[in-house]
C-alpha positions in Angstrom: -14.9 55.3 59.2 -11.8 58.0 58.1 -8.3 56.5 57.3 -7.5 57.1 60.7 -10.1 55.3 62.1 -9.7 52.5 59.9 -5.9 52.3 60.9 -6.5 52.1 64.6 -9.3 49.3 64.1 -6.8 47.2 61.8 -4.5 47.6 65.1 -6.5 46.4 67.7 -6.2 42.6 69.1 -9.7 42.4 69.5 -13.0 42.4 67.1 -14.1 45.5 65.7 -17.2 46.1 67.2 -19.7 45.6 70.4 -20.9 42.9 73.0 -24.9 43.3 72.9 -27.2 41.5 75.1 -30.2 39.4 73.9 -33.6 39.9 75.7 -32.5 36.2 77.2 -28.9 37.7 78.3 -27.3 35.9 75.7 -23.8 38.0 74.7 -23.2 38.0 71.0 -20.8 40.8 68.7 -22.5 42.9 66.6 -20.4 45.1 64.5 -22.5 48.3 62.8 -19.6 48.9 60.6 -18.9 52.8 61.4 -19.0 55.0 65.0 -21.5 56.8 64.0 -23.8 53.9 63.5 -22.5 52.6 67.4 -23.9 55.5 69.0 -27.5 54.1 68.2 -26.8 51.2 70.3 -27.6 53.3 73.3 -31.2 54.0 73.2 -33.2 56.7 70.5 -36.2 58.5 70.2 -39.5 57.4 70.9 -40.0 54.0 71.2 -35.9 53.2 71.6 -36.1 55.6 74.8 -36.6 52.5 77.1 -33.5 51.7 75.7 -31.4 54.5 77.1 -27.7 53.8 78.9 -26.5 57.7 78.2 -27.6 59.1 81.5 -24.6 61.0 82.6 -21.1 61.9 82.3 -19.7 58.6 83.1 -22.5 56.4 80.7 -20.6 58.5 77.7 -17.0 57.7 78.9 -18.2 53.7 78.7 -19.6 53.7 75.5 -16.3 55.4 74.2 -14.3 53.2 75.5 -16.7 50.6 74.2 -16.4 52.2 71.0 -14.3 51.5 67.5 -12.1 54.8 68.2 -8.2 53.7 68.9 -6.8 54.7 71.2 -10.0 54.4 73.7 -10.3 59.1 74.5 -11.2 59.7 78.0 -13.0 62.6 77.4 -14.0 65.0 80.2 -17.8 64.9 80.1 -20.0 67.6 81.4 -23.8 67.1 81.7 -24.8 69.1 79.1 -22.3 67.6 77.0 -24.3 64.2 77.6 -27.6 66.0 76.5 -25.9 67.2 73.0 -24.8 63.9 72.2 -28.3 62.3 72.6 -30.0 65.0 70.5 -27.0 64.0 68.1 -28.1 60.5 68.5 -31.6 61.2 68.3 -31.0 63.4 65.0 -29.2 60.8 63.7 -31.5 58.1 64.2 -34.4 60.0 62.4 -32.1 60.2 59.1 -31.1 56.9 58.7 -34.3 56.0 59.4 -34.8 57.7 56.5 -32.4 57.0 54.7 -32.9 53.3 54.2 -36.4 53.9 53.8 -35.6 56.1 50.4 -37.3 59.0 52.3 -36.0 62.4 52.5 -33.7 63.4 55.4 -35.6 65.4 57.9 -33.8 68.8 57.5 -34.1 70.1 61.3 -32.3 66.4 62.1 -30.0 67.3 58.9 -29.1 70.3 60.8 -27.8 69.3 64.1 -25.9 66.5 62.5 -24.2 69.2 60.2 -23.8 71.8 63.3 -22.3 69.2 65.5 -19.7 67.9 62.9 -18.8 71.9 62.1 -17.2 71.8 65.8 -13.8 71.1 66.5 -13.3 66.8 66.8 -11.2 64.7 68.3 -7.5 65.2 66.7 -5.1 62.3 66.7 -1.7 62.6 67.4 1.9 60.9 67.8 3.0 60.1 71.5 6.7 60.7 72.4 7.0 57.0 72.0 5.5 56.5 68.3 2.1 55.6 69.4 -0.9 57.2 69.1 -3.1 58.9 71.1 -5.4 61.7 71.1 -4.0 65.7 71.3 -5.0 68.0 73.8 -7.4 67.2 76.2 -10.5 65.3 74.5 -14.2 66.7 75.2 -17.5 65.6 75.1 -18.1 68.3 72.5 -15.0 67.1 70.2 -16.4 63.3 70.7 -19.8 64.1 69.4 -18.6 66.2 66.4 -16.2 63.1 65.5 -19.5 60.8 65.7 -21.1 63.4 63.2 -18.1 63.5 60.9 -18.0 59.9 60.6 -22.1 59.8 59.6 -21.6 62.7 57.3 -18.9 60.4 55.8 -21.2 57.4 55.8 -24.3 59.1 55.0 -22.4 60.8 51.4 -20.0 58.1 50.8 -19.8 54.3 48.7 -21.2 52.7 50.9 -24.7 54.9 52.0 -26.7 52.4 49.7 -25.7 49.6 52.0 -26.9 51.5 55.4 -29.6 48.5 56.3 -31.8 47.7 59.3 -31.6 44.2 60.3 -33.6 41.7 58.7 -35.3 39.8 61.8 -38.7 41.4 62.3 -38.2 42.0 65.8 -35.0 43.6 65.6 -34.2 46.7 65.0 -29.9 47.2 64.7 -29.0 49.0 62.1 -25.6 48.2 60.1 -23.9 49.3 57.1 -22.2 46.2 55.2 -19.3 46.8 54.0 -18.6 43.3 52.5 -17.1 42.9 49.1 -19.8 41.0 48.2 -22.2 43.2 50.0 -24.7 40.5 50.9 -25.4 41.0 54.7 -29.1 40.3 56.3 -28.2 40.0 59.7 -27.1 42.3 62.6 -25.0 39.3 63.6 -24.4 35.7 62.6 -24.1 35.1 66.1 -28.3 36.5 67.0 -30.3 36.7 64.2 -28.2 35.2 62.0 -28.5 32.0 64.1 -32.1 32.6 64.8 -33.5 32.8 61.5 -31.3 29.5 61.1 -32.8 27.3 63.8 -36.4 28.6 62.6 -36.3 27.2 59.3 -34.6 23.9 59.9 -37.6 23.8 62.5 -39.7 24.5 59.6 -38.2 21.8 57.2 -38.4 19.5 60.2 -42.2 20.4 60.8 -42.8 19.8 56.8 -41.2 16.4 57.0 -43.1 15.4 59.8 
């Protein structure tokens, strides 16, 4: 996350981050820890295709506003706009796949991460009234470049070593902790977190017994 980004997170009432679903409907937070990372929430390549919300225009307008960028852009959207940012996704997926595997970075993915965050982003600005908001007239193209930005930032900066996949065997939610003491398993406390926490005290229980 930039300076700016950080500044308008700080700002919000609300927790930084999103409301995910459990395969039971159960709502719990989950909070990847950059906007780059939050764009994989919406489906990926191969097997995370079942998993796809970003069908059209309107999907990508949600998950901005669902998003960690202050103030929430309203960007107008066209359709092959929607099919960049899920290639964008998709490329992205592949290298931190990679990445927290210790593999090299797959350089045609490399590629359309780096092309994407070449084009212009989304600019912030000062409102008549000392707030902020967004200049011009936001697009789907300048929203995906500012995803790229941010995981160019991610992907080169302090914290790349702590890009981690969550530790529950069936999930898959990938996170980067930023944490002082940088000790983070779990996508959330909340989910796996809890999960892994009724499991053992079943399994102490079922040693006692």
């Amino acid at each position: 996350m930039n300076s700016a980004e950080r500044a308008g997170a700080a700002a919000r009432a609300e927790p930084v981050g999103l409301t995910l679903r459990s395969t039971t409907g159960v709502a719990y937070r989950f909070d990847p820890g950059a906007l780059s990372l939050e764009l994989l929430t919406t489906g990926g390549p191969g097997p995370y295709q079942r998993y796809e919300v970003l069908h059209g225009p309107a999907d990508v307008v949600a998950w901005a506003e669902r998003s960690r960028l202050t103030p929430t852009p309203e960007p107008a959207v066209s359709a092959v706009e929607v099919a960049a940012l899920r290639m964008l996704r998709d490329a992205l997926f592949h290298v931190v796949i990679a990445h927290t595997r210790g593999e090299p970075h797959p350089p045609g993915d490399l590629a359309v991460i780096n092309e994407t965050a070449a084009r212009p982003a989304l600019a912030p600005a000062i409102a008549p009234d000392g707030s902020r908001r967004w200049a011009g007239a936001p697009s789907g193209t300048a929203l995906a470049a500012t995803v790229a930005r941010d995981a160019v930032e991610l992907l080169t900066g302090p914290h790349a070593h702590r890009i981690r996949t969550c530790a529950a065997e069936d999930c898959h939610l990938i996170y980067v902790d930023t944490s002082r003491p940088g000790r983070r398993r779990w996508c959330s406390m909340e989910h796996c977190g809890n999960r892994h926490k009724v499991r053992a005290l079943r399994a102490r229980h079922s040693e006692e017994g």
